[in-house]
C-alpha positions in Angstrom: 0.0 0.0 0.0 1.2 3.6 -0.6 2.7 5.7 2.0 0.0 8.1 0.8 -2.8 6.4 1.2 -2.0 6.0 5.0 -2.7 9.6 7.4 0.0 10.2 9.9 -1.3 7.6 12.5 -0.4 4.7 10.0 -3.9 3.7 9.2 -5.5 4.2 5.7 -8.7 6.8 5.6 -12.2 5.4 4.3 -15.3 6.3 4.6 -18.6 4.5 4.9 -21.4 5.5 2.8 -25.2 4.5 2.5 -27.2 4.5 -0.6 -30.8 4.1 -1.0 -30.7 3.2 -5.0 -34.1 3.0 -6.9 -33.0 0.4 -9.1 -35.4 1.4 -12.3 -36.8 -0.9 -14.8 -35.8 -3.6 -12.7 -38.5 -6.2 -11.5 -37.5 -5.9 -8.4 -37.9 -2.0 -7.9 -41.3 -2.9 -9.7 -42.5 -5.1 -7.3 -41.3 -3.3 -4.2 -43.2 -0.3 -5.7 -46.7 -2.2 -6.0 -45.9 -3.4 -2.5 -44.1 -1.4 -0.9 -44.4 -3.0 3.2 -42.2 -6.3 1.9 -39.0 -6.8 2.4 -36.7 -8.5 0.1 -33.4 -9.4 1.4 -30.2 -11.3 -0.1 -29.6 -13.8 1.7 -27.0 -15.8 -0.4 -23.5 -14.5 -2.2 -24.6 -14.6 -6.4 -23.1 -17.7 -8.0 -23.0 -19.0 -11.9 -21.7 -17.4 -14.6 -21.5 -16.6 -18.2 -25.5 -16.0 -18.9 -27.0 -17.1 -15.5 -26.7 -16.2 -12.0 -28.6 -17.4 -8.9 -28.9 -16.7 -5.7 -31.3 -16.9 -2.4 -33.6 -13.9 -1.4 -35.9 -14.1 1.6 -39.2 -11.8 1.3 -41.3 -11.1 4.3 -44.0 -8.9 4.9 -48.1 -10.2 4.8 -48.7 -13.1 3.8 -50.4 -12.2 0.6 -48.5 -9.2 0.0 -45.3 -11.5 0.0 -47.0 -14.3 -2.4 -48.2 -10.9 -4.9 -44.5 -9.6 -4.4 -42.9 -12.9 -5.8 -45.1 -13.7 -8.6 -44.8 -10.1 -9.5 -41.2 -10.2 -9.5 -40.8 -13.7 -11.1 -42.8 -12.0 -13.8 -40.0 -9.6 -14.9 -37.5 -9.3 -16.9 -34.2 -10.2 -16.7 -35.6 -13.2 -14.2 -35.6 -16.5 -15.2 -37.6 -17.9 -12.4 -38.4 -17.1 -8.9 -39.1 -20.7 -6.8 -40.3 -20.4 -3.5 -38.3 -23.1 -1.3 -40.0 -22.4 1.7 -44.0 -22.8 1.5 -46.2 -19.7 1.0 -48.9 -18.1 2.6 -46.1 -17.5 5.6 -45.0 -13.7 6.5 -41.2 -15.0 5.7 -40.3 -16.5 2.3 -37.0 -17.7 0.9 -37.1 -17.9 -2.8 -34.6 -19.2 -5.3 -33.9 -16.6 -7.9 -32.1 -17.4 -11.1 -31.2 -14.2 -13.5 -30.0 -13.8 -17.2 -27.0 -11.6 -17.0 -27.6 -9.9 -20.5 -30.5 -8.1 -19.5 -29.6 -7.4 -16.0 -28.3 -4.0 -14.6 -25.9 -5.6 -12.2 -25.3 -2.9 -9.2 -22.6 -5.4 -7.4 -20.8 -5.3 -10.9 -20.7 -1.8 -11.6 -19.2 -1.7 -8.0 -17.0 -4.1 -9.0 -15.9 -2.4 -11.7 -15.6 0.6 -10.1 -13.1 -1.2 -7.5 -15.7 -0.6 -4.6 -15.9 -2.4 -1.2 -19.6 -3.3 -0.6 -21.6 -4.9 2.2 -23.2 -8.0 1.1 -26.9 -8.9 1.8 -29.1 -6.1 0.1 -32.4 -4.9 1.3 -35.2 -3.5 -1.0 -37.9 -2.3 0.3 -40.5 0.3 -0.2 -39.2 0.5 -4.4 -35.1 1.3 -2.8 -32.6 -1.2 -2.5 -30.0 0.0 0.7 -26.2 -0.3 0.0 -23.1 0.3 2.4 -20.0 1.4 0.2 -16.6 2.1 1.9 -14.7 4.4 0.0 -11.3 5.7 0.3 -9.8 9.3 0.8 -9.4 9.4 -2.9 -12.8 7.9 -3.9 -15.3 10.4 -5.4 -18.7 10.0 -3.9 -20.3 12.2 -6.4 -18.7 9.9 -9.4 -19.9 6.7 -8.0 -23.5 8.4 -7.7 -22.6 9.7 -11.3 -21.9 6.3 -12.8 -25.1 4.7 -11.1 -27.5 7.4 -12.0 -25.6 7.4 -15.8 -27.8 3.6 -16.0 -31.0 5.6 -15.2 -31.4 5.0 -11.2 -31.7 7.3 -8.9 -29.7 7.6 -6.2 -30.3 9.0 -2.1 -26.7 9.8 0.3 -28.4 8.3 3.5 -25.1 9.1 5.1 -21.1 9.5 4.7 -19.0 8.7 8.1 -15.2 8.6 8.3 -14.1 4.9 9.6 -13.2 6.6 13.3 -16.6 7.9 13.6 -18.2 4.7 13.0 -19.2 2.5 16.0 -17.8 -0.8 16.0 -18.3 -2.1 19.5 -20.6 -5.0 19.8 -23.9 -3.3 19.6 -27.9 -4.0 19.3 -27.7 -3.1 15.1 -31.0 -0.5 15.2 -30.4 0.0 11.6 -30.6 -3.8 10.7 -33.8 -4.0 12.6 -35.1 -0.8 11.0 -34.3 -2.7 7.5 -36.5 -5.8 8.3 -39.2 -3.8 9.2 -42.2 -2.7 6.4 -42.9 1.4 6.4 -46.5 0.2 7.6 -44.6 -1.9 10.8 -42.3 1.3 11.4 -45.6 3.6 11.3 -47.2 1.3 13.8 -44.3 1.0 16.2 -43.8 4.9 16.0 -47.5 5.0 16.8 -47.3 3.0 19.1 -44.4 4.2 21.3 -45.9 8.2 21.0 -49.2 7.0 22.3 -47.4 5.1 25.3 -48.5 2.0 24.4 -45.0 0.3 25.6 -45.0 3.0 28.7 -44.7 1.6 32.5 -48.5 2.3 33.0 -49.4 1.5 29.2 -51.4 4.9 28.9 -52.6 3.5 25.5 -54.5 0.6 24.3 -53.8 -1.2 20.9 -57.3 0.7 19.7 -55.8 3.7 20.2 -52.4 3.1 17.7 -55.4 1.5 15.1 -57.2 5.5 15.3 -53.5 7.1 15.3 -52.8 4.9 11.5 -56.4 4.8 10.6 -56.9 1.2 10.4 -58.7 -1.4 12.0 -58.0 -2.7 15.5 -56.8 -6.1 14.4 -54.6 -4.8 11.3 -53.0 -2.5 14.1 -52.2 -5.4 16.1 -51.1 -7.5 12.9 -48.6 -4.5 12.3 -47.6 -4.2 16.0 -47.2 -8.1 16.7 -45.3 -8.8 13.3 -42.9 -5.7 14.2 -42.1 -7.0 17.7 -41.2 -10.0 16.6 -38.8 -9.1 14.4 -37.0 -6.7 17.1 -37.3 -9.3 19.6 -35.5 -12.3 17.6 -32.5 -10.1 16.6 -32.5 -8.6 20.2 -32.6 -12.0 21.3 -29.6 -13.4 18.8 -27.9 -9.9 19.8 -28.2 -11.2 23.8 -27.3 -14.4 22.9 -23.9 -13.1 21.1 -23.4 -10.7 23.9 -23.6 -13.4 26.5 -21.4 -15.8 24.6 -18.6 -12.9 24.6 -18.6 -12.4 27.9 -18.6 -15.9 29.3 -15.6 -16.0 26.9 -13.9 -12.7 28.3 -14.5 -14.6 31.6 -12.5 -17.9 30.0 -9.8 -15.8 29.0 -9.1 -14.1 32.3 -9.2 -17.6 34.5 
């Protein structure tokens, strides 16, 4: 590495950046658009090559909004097919994608071609896919945003943070949560925390986040119950990993 590329300290400068990409013309900005509380998530690194590629998304939202979302998207081009491999009418659903390249507007290759470090495991939802990029000192921001929006998406800075500023200390990832969540479960939980529903002496009542979003009492609770138990299962793994570190931190000091 060049002497350069490193700041006085020794260590070399980057930045972390998120994009929200609207990935147009492609089914699965399509589909996101027509239903826009599911989730689609890579779950799987892209394998095959010269005119296919496959790979594993999991979709979650309602149970019939997930089922419309997949045939929607199996219904575009560039995909070849979209097989559910985990049965429907469930509010999670892994499906087995398989793309032709030819047609495909590949964001990952562009990055690649751009020499980019990326975080893997995309999440579209509500008609955005969200992308982490970490960029050097010398990397312009503004023509990587170029050289996306020159293939006719449209691109959103979410934020830009140097490397020190970013927290790496084992954490509860808010943001990760925040991904797996639809807009409609987000709304709800907002709702739901203004009103006091989740206050010591609950000053609201699940009827009263269903008048706050102006839907029914049981979609409420639908929204509510499906939002809590995504942010309790990663609390729960992140409790788990915590735990696990510090019975070895105790292992390590006996």
């Amino acid at each position: 590495m060049d002497e350069e590329s490193r700041d006085d300290t020794g260590v070399r400068p980057m930045r972390e950046v998120a994009l929200k990409i609207k990935h147009v013309g492609q089914p699965e900005t399509a589909a996101s658009e027509r239903y826009p509380d599911v989730t689609m998530r890579s779950v799987s690194s892209m394998t095959g090559r010269e005119r296919e590629r496959k790979r594993i998304v999991e979709v979650s939202g309602d149970p019939e909004d997930v089922a419309g979302f997949i045939e929607e998207y199996a219904a575009g081009d560039p995909v070849i097919t979209a097989e559910p491999i985990t049965p429907l009418g469930e509010s999670t659903v892994f499906v087995a994608v398989t793309i032709e390249v030819p047609a495909w507007d590949s964001i990952t290759e562009l990055f690649a071609e751009l020499g980019l470090h990326y975080r893997m495991g995309t999440v579209i939802t509500g008609g955005y896919e969200r992308w982490t990029l970490y960029l050097d000192h010398d990397d312009d921001l503004g023509a990587v945003i170029d050289a996306i929006e020159a293939r006719g998406n449209e691109v959103e800075l979410v934020r830009q943070l140097e490397m020190d500023e970013v927290d790496h200390a084992p954490r509860f990832e808010t943001a990760g949560v925040l991904h797996d969540l639809t807009p409609r479960q987000r709304e709800a939980l907002a709702a739901a925390i203004g009103a006091g529903y989740y206050g010591h002496q609950k000053d609201a009542g699940v009827e009263d986040v269903a008048a706050e979003l102006g839907v029914s009492t049981t979609t409420a609770w639908e929204h509510l119950a499906r939002a809590e138990g995504k942010v309790m299962s990663d609390l729960g793994e992140f409790l788990g990993r915590d735990g696990d570190d510090r019975d070895a931190d105790e292992e390590r000091s006996v």
